[in-house]
C-alpha positions in Angstrom: 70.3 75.6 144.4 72.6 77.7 145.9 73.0 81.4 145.3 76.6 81.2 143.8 74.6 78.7 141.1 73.4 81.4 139.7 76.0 84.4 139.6 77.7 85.3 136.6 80.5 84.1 135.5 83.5 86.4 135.3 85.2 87.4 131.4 88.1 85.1 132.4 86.0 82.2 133.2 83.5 83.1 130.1 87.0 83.0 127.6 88.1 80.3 129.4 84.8 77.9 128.6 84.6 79.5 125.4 88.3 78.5 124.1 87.4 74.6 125.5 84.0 74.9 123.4 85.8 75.9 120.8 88.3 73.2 120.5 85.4 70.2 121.8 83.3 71.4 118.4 86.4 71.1 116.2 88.3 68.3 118.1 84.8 66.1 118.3 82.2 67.2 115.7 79.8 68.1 117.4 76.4 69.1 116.2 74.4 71.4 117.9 72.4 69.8 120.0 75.5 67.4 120.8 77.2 70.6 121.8 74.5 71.9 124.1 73.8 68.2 125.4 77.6 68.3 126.4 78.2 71.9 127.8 74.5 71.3 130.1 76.1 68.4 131.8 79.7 69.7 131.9 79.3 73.4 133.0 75.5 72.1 135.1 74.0 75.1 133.3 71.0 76.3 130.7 70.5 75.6 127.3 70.3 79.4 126.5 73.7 79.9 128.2 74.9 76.9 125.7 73.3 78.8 123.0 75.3 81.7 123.6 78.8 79.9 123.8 78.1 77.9 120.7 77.5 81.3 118.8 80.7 82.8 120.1 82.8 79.5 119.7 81.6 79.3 115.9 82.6 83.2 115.4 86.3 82.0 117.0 85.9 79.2 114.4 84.8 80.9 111.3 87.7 83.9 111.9 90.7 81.4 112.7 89.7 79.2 109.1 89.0 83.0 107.5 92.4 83.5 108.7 94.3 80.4 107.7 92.5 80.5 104.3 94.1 84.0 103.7 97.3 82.9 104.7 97.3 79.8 102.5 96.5 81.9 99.6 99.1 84.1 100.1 101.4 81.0 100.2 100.0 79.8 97.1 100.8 83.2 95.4 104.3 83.2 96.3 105.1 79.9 94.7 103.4 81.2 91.6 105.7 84.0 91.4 108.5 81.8 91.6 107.5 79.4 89.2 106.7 82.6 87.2 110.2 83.8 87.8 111.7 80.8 87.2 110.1 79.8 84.0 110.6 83.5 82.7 114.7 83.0 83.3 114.1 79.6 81.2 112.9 80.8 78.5 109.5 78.8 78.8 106.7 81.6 78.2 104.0 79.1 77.4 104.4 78.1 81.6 104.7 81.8 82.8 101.3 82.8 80.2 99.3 80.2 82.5 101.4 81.0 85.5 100.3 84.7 85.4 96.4 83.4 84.7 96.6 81.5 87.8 97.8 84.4 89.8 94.8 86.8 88.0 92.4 83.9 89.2 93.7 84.1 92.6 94.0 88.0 92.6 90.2 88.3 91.3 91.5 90.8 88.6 90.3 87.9 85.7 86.9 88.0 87.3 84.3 88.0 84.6 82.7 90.8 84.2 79.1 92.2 85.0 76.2 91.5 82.6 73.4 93.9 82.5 70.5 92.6 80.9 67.4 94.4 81.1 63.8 93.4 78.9 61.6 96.2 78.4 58.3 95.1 76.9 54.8 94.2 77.0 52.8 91.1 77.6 49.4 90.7 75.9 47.5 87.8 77.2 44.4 86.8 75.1 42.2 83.9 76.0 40.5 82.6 72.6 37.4 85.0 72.5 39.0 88.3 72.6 40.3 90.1 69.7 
């Protein structure tokens, strides 16, 4: 092999590979080994170095659907204060009641709360011939 085989890539070439591993996993399903299996033959280099993209392609992956998951429940809460709105204006307060539930749900502020229990006590094992 030749010495430029093994020099390191630049950060431009490194978020370049990383964005097309990112969008091969999504766009084709891939499975890990699948992943590495590809990216050895593609980019002619080691499994560790597939290692490492896979782990920094599945961060990218995790904070985009993070993202688009607190986007669409912000969405969701804005159509719940119009139907709120609108249902107040109506006079219907049986929707609005289970309209405002929905958004408490949403907002975490219905959350159940904590239950403590603690048992303080003995245990007395006796095996027939003690007394």
């Amino acid at each position: 092999m030749d010495k430029k085989d093994y020099r390191k890539s630049t950060k431009l070439e490194f978020e370049n590979r990383v964005k097309e591993c990112t969008e091969k996993i999504i766009g084709e399903h891939l499975n890990y080994t699948m992943f590495c299996d590809w990216f050895i033959d593609e980019y002619e280099m080691t499994k560790h170095s597939a290692h490492k993209y896979w782990v920094r392609s599945w961060d990218i992956i995790k904070s985009r659907f993070a993202l688009e998951t607190d986007q669409l429940i912000n969405k969701q809460l804005y159509q719940l204060y119009d139907l709120y709105k609108e249902a107040k204006e109506t006079g219907d307060f049986g929707t609005s009641r289970k309209v405002l539930e929905d958004i408490r749900k949403i907002q975490g502020i219905d959350s159940p709360e904590k239950i403590n229990i603690k048992h303080e006590g003995n245990i007395i094992v006796q095996f027939g011939d003690e007394e």
